[in-house]
Residue, then its C-alpha position, 0 to 999 in steps of 0.5 A: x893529185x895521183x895526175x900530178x906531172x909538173x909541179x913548180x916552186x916560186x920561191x920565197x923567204x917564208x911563204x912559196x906559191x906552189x901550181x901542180x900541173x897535168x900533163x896535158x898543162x891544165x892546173x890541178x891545184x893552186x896553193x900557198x906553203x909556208x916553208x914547214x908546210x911545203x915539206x909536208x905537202x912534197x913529203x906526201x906528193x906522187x913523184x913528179x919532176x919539180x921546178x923552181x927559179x934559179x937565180x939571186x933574187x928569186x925570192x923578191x917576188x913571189x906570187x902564182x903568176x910566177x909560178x905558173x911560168x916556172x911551169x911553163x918554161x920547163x914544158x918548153x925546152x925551147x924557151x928563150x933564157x930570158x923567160x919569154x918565148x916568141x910564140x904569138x898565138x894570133x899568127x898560129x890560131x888565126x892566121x894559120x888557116x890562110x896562110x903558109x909561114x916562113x920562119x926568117x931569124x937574121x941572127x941565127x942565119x948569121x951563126x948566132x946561137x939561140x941562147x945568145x948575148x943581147x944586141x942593141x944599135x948603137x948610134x957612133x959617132x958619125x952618126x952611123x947605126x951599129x949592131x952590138x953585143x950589148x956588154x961590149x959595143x966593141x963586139x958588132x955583127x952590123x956588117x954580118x946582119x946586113x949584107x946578110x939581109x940585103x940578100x934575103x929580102x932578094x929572096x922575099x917577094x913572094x910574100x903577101x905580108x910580113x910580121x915582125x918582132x917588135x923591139x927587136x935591133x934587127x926586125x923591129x919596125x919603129x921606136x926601136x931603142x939607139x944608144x949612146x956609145x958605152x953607156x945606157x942613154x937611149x932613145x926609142x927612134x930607130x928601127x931593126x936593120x932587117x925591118x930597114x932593109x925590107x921596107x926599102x926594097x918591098x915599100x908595098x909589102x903590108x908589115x906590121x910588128x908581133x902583138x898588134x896585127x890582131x887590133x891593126x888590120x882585118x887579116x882576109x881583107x889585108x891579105x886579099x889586097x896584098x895578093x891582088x897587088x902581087x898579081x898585078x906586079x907579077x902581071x907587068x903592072x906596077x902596084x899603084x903607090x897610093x895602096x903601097x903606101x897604105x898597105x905598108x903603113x900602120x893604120 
């Protein structure tokens, strides 16, 4: 226990599930306190930084899964506030040795900050898709995100294949949720207007969304046909559009 780093706390009312960690994140122990317990076994730990959940309802739920991401998101400054984080770790340990990535955020291009009031697209009643702050669909950057993407995919056609983040208002590909104005009836058939923008411009482009490229797609093969096709178009000869289409489509 002397390597003891990280210690993390998943609150309860009676019974606290506690995962101490190395630095290096591997687990060195596992175990469930009771309150009087968990007195005595911080009483006796090397000194370490502690972590624990700050919000309401913390002790709704308890168990070691949460836990461990208390522990994760303390090791990771960066993590979004809403507990998740946008690493896909497909992309970096398998497509990493092929390819170059180039990091693309239309919200933060626009100013927005990463810790930042949630979107959704609201369907009005002309039957317009607007980009909204989720607590206030008055508030929209629809106009922002989309001139500011027009521009960008003008600036993307070097790219072999895109891979974008599902659900997302502004990258996702399909079944993103479109809400009624000033409530929360929705339905899942819209689609990011960034993602819109793109597949109208670059129809030949293989795109597919964060978490299902790695059962979709044999990644050497789909890389290979989209830069066979880029060095065609760039060659003067158009990309027949047959392979466009598959290229772009789920399979």
């Amino acid at each position: 226990m002397e390597n003891v780093t990280l210690t993390g706390i998943d609150l309860g009312k009676h019974a606290f599930h506690i995962p101490c960690q190395h630095k290096s994140g591997n687990a060195l122990l596992r175990k469930k306190f009771t309150r009087t317990k968990l007195m005595q076994f911080l009483a006796t730990c090397p000194s370490s930084v502690v972590v624990m959940e700050a919000c309401a309802g913390a002790h709704f739920k308890k168990d070691f899964v949460d836990a461990e991401a208390i522990c994760e998101a303390a090791s990771r400054p960066s993590m979004r506030f809403d507990g998740g984080h946008k690493r896909l770790a497909f992309a970096v340990n398998e497509l990493a040795p092929f390819v170059r990535f180039e990091p693309v955020c239309p919200e933060m291009a626009i100013g927005l900050p990463t810790l930042r009031p949630a979107l959704r697209l609201v369907k009005q009643e002309n039957e317009d898709i607007h980009l909204c702050f989720s607590k206030d669909c008055r508030q929209e950057v629809t106009q922002q995100i989309s001139a500011w993407s027009a521009e960008r995919v003008k600036s993307l056609h070097h790219l072999y294949g895109y891979i974008l983040c599902a659900k997302s208002p502004s990258c996702g590909m399909e079944r993103v949720r479109v809400y009624e104005p000033d409530t929360n009836n929705n339905r899942k058939a819209g689609m990011g207007l960034f993602a819109e923008k793109l597949q109208a411009k670059m129809p030949w482009l293989p795109i597919e969304e964060d978490g299902r490229l790695h059962v979709r797609y044999c990644v050497k093969t789909l890389l290979g046909a989209s830069a066979r096709c880029m060095s065609s178009t760039r060659c003067g000869t158009r990309p027949d559009s047959r392979t466009a289409y598959r290229f772009s489509q789920p399979l």
